[in-house]
C-alpha positions as CSV (number, residue, x, y, z in Angstrom):
1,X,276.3,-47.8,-4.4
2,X,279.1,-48.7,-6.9
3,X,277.9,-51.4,-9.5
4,X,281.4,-52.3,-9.6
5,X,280.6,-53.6,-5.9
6,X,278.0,-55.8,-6.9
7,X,279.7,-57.4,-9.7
8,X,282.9,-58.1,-7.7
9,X,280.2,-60.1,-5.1
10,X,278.9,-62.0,-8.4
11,X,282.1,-62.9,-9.5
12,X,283.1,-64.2,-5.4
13,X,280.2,-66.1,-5.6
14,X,280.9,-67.5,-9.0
15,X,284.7,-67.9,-7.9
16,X,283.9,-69.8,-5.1
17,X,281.1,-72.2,-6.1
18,X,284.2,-73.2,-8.5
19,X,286.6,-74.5,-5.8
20,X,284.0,-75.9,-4.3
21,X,283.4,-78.0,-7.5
22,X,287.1,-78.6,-7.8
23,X,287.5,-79.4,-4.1
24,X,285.2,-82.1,-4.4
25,X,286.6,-83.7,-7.9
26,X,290.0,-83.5,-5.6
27,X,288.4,-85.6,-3.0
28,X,287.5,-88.0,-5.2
29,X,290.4,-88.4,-7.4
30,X,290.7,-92.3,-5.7
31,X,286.8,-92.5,-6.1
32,X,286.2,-95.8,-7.9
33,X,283.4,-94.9,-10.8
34,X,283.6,-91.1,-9.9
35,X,282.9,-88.6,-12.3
36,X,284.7,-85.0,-12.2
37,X,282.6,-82.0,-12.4
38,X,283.1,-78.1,-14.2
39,X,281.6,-75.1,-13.8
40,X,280.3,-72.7,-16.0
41,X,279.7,-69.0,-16.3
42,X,278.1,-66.5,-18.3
43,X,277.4,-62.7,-17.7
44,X,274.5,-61.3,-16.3
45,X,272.2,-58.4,-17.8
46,X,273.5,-55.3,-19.1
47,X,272.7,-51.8,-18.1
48,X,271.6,-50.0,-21.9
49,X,273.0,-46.4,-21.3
50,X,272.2,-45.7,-25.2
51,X,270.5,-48.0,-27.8
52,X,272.2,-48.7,-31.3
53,X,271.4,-46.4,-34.2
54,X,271.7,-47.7,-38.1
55,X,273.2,-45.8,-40.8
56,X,271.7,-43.0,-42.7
57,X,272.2,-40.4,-45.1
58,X,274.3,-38.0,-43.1
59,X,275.9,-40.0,-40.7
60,X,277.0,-43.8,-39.8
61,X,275.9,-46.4,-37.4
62,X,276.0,-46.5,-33.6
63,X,276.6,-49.0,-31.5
64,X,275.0,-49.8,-28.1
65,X,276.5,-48.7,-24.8
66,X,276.0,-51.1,-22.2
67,X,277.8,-51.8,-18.6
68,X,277.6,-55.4,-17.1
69,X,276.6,-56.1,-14.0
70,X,278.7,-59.0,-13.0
71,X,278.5,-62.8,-13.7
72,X,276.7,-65.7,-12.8
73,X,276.6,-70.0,-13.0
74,X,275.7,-71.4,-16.4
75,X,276.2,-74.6,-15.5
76,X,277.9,-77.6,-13.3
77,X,278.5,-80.1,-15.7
78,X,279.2,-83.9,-15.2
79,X,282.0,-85.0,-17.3
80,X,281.3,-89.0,-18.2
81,X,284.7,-89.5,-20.3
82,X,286.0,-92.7,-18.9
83,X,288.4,-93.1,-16.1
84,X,291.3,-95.4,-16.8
85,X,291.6,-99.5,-15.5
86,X,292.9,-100.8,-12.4
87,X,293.8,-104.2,-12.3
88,X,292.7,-105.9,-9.2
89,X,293.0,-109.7,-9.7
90,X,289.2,-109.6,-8.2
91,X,287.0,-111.9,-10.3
92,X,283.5,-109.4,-9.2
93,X,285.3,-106.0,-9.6
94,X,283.9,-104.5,-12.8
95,X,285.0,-102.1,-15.0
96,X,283.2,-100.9,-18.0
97,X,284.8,-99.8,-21.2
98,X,281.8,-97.9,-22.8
99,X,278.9,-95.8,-22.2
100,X,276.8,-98.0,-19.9
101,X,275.7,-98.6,-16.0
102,X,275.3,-101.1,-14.0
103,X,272.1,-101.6,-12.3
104,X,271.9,-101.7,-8.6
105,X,268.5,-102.3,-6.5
106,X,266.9,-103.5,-3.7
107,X,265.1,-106.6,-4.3
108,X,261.3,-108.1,-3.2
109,X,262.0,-111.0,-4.8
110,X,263.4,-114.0,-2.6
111,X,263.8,-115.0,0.8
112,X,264.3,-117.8,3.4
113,X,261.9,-119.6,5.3
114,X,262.5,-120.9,8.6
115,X,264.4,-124.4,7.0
116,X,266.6,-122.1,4.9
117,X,265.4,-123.1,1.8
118,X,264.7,-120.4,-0.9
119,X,260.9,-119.2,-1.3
120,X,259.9,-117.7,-4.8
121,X,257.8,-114.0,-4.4
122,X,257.4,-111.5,-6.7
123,X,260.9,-110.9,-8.4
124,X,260.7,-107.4,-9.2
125,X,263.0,-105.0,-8.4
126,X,262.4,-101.9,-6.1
127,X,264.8,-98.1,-6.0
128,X,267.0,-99.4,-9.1
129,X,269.9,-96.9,-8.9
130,X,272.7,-96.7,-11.7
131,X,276.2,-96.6,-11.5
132,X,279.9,-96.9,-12.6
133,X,281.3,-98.2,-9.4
134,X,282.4,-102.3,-10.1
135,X,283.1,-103.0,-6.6
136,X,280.8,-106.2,-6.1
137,X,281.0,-108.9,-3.6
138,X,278.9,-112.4,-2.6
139,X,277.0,-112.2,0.4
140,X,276.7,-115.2,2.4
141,X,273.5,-116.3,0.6
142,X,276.0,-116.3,-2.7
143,X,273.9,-112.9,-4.3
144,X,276.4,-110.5,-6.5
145,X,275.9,-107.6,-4.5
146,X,277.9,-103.7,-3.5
147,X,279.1,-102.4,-0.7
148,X,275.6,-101.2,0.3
149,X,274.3,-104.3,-0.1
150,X,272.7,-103.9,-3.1
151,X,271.7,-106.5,-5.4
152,X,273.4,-106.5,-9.0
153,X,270.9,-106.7,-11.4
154,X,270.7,-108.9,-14.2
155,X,268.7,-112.2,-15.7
156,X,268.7,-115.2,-13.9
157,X,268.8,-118.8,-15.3
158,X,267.7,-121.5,-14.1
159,X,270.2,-124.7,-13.8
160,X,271.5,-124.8,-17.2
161,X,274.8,-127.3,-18.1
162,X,277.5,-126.5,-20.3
163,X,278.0,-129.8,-23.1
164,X,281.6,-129.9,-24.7
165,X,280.9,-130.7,-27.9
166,X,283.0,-132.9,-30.3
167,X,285.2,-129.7,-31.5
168,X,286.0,-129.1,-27.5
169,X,283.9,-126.1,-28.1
170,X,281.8,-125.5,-24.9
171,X,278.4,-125.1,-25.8
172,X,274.9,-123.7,-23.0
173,X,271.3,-123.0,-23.7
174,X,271.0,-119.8,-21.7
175,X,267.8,-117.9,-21.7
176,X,267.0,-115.5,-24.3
177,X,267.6,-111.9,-22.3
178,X,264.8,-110.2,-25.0
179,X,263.0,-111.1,-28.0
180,X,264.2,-108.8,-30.2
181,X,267.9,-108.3,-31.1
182,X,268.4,-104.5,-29.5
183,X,265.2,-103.9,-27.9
184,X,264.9,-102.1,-24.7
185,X,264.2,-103.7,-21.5
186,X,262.1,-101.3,-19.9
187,X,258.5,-100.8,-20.6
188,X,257.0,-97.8,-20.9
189,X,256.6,-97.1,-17.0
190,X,260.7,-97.7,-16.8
191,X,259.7,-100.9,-15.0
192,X,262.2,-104.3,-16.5
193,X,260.2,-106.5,-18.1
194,X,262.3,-108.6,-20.7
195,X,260.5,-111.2,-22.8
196,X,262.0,-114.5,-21.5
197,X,264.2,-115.0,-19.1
198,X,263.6,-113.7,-15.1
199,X,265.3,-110.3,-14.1
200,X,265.9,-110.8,-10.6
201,X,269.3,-110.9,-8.2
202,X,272.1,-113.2,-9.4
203,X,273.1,-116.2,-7.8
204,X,276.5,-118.2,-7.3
205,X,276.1,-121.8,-5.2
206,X,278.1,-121.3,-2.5
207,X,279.2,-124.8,-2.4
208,X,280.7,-123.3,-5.9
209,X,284.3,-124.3,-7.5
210,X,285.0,-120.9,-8.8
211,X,283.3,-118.6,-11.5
212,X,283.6,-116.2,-13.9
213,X,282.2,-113.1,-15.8
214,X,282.7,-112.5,-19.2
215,X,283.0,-109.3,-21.3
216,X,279.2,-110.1,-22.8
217,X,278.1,-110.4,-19.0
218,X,277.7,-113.7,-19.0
219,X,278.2,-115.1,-14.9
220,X,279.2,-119.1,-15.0
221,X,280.8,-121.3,-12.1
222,X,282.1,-124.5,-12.4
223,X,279.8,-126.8,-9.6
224,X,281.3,-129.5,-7.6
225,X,280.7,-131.6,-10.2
226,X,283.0,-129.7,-12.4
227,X,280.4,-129.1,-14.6
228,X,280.0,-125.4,-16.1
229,X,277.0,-123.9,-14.9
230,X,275.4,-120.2,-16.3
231,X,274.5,-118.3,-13.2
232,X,272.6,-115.2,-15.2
233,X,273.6,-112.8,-17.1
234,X,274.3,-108.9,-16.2
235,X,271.5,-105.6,-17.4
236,X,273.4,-102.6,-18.2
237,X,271.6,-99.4,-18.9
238,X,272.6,-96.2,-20.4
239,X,270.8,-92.6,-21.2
240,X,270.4,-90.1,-24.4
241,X,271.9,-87.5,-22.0
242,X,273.8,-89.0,-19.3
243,X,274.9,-85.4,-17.8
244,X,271.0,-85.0,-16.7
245,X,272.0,-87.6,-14.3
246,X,270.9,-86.9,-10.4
247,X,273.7,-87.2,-8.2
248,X,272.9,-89.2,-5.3
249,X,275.6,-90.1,-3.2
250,X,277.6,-93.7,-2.9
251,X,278.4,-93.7,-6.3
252,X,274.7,-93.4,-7.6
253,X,272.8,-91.8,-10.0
254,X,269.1,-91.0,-10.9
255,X,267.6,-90.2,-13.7
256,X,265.8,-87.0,-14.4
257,X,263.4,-85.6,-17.4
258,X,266.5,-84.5,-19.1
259,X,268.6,-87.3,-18.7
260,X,266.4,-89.3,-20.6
261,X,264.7,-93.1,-20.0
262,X,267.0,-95.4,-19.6
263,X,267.8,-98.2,-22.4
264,X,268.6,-101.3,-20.5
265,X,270.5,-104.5,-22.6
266,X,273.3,-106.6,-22.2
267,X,276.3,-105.5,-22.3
268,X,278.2,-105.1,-26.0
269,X,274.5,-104.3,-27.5
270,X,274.5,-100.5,-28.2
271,X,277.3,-99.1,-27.2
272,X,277.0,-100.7,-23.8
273,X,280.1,-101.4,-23.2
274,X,282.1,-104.8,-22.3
275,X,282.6,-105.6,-18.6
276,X,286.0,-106.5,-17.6
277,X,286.2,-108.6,-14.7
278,X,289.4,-108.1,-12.6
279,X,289.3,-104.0,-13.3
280,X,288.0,-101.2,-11.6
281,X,287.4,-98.1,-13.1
282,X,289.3,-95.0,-11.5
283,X,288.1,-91.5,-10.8
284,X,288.2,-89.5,-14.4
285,X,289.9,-86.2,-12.1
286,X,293.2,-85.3,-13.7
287,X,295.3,-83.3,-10.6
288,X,296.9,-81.3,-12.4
289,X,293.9,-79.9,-14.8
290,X,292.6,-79.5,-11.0
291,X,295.1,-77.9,-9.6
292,X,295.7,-75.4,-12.3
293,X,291.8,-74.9,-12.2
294,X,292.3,-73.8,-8.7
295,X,294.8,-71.4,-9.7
296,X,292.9,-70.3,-11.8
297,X,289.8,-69.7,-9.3
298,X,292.2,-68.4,-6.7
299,X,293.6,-65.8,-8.8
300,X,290.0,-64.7,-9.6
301,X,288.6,-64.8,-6.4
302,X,291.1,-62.0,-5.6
303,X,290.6,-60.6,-8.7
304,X,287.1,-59.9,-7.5
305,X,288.3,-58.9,-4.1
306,X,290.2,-56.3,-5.2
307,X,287.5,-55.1,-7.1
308,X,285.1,-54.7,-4.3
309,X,288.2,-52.8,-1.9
310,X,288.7,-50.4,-4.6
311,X,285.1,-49.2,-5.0
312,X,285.1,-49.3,-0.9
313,X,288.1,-47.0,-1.2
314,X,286.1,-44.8,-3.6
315,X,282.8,-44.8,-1.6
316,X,285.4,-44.1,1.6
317,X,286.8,-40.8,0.0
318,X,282.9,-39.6,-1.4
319,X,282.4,-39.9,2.4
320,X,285.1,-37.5,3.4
């Protein structure tokens, strides 16, 4: 058979995993927190029909003669480049204007007895998933969670009250988040442990005035009392490599050996990032890069068809 055949099926292949990738960045061009993806190719081995030869004495250099066969996927790469702000008036939609995550997790932590009243387990978190997506909302309990009812993570505080001081300068003693300025809060096994303060779901009263989030993370309500209360304040994580991030549906991400561990600190600390409450972040997909892209794909794809009806019509007249 023709090798010209074989290439023109490695370069559908190729052609085709690409509109895949840009159909799904299209799809998601009104994905909150979604992150387009490219493709990348690169040749595949050469057929050597004659190796190179140097120079001598009586005659110059040759070069190697070589025939490709065909192309193959480098790569998908995620691109994390920042999608721009939406303005939503929502005090919990998040936005992050930096490199970081939120955290998102199912909890062990808390739950009800049979009065209502809240019972103290183990907090620790369990499936902690990272992602970019700022939708949050208060259950009926008054926990920050998403969509999927996960719980936000952050640090907890206990009931701490705001003093005005005699400047009008409202000052709290909120928990220290870590006991070093910068220092990571995983341990070694990727599990949170901070040094003071207790990582676990955050909490708004529902019998709450309002609240607020600030760009540091930094939840407070204003109680019935009208007293400024902390709440907690929001983890953020981020990677060495965030492409090595697993995709896992619903906005989520995992991480994998060459993503890195994940550095975990409040936000502004490291290039986290401030949160801006009121904002979403929007999909980073630019249409019309996509849509040229696709041009681009289509045009190859029958680039490589024509390629493969040619040899046919070559094979077709050996035959005869």
């Amino acid at each position: 058979m023709l090798r010209s055949m074989y290439s023109g099926i490695s370069g559908l292949r190729n052609f085709q995993t690409k509109l895949d990738v840009i159909g799904n960045n299209i799809a998601n061009v009104n994905t909150h927190g979604f992150k387009k993806s490219r493709v990348i190719f690169k040749d595949l081995i050469s057929q050597t029909q004659s190796g190179a030869s140097g120079a001598t004495a009586t005659r110059g250099g040759v070069n190697p003669k070589q025939v490709g066969l065909g192309a193959q996927m480098a790569a998908i790469d995620t691109m994390h480049g920042g999608g721009s702000m939406q303005s939503t008036g929502n005090v919990l939609d998040l936005g992050i204007e930096g490199d970081g995550f939120f955290m998102v997790a199912d909890a062990n932590g808390e739950a009800r007895d049979d009065t209502g009243a809240i019972t103290t387990a183990d907090p620790a978190f369990t499936s902690i998933l990272y992602t970019r997506a700022g939708n949050f909302y208060m259950d009926n309990d008054g926990y920050l969670v998403n969509a999927d009812g996960k719980y936000l993570v952050g640090v907890r505080a206990e009931s701490l009250v705001f003093e005005k001081e005699d400047d009008g300068i409202l000052s709290e003693d909120a928990p220290n988040v870590s006991g070093d300025e910068g220092a990571n809060l995983f341990d070694e096994d990727q599990n949170l442990a901070p040094g003071e303060g207790d990582i676990g779901p955050i909490r708004i009263p529902t019998t709450a005035e309002s609240m607020s989030i600030g760009q540091d993370g930094k939840v407070t309500y204003v109680d019935l009392n009208g007293k400024l209360q902390f709440a907690g304040q929001l983890i953020m994580s981020k990677f060495p490599n965030p492409g090595g991030l697993n995709k896992v549906g619903g906005n989520y991400y995992q991480p994998t050996a060459n993503s890195g561990n994940a550095y975990a600190q409040t936000a502004t600390v490291a290039g986290m990032g401030t949160v801006q409450s009121g904002f979403l972040e929007m999909s980073n997909v630019d249409l019309s890069e996509e849509f040229t892209e696709m041009i681009v794909a289509q045009r190859g794809f029958q680039a490589n068809t024509r390629i493969i009806t040619t040899s046919d019509e070559i094979l077709q007249e050996l035959v005869n």
